[in-house]
C-alpha positions in Angstrom: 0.0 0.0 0.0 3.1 2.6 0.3 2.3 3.6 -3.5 -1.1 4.7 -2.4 0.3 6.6 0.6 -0.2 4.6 3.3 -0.2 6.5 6.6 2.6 5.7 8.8 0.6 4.1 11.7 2.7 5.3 14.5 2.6 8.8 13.7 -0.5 10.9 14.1 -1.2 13.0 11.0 -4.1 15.6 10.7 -3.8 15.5 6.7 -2.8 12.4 4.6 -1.3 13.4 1.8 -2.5 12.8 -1.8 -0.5 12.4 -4.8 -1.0 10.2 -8.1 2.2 8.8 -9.4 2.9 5.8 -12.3 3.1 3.3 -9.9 -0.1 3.6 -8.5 -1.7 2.8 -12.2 1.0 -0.2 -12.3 -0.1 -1.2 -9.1 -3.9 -1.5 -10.1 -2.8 -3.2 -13.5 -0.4 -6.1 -12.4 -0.6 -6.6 -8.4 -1.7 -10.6 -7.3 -5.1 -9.3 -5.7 -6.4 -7.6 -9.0 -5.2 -10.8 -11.3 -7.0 -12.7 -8.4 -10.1 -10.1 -8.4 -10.2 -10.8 -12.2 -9.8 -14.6 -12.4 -12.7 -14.8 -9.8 -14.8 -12.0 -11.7 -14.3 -14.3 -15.4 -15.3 -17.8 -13.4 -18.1 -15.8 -12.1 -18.8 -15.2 -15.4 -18.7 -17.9 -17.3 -20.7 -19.8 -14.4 -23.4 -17.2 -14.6 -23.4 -16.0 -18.2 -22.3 -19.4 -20.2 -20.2 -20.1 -23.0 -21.2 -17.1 -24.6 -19.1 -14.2 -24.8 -21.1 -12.0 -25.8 -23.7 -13.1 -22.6 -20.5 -12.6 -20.0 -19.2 -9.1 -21.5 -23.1 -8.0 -20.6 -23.1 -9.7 -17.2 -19.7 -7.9 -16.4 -21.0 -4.9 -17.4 -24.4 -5.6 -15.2 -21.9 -6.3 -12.5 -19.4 -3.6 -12.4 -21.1 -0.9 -14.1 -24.9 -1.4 -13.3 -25.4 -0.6 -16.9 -26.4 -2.6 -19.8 -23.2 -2.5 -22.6 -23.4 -0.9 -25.5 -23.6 -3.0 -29.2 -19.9 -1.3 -30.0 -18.7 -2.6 -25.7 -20.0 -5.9 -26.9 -18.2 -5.6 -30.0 -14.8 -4.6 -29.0 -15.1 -6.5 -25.9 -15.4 -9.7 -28.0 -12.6 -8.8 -29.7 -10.2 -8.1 -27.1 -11.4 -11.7 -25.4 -10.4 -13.6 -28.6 -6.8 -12.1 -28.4 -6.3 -12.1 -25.1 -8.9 -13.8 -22.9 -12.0 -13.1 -20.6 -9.6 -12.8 -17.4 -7.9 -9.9 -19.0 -11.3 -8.2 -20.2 -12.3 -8.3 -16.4 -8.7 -6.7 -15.5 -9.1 -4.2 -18.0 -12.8 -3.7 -16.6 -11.5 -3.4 -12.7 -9.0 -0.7 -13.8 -11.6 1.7 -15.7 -12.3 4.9 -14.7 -16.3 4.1 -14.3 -15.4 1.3 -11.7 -13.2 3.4 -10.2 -14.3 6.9 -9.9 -18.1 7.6 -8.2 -19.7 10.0 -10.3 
């Protein structure tokens, strides 16, 4: 957690400082608990949605977003889960800014 400024736990500290830095976007991409987040989400998936990719890029989206996906998501999700798999397209997913960010 020391990329995400971690507070020191010994020292008291009326404001925590904020900064965004490279390794924080690293962090989210490539540390073990988001590749285990993601494996989990794409069982999920294919337990709840099928065989059908198309079926599992709409239940992620259900899932994470609360929001149907789009004919074009669907499109370019299938894509990107041919070349590289459905546990990537639910990394990918984890990292965007509408999973992220509270609007």
């Amino acid at each position: 957690m020391t990329e995400f400024d971690q507070p020191d736990c010994t020292f008291s500290a009326p404001k925590r400082a904020a900064t965004t830095t490279p390794l924080q976007a690293l962090t989210m991409l490539n540390h073990s608990f988001t590749l285990n987040m993601a494996a989990t989400l794409a069982e999920r998936l294919k337990r709840e949605a099928g065989d059908d990719v198309g079926s599992q890029v709409n239940r992620a989206y259900r899932l994470c977003y609360s929001r149907a996906a789009t004919e074009e998501e669907v499109g370019a999700c299938r894509q990107f889960v041919d070349r590289h798999g459905l546990a990537a397209l639910c990394r990918v997913i984890l990292n965007t800014s509408e999973m992220i960010y509270v609007q």
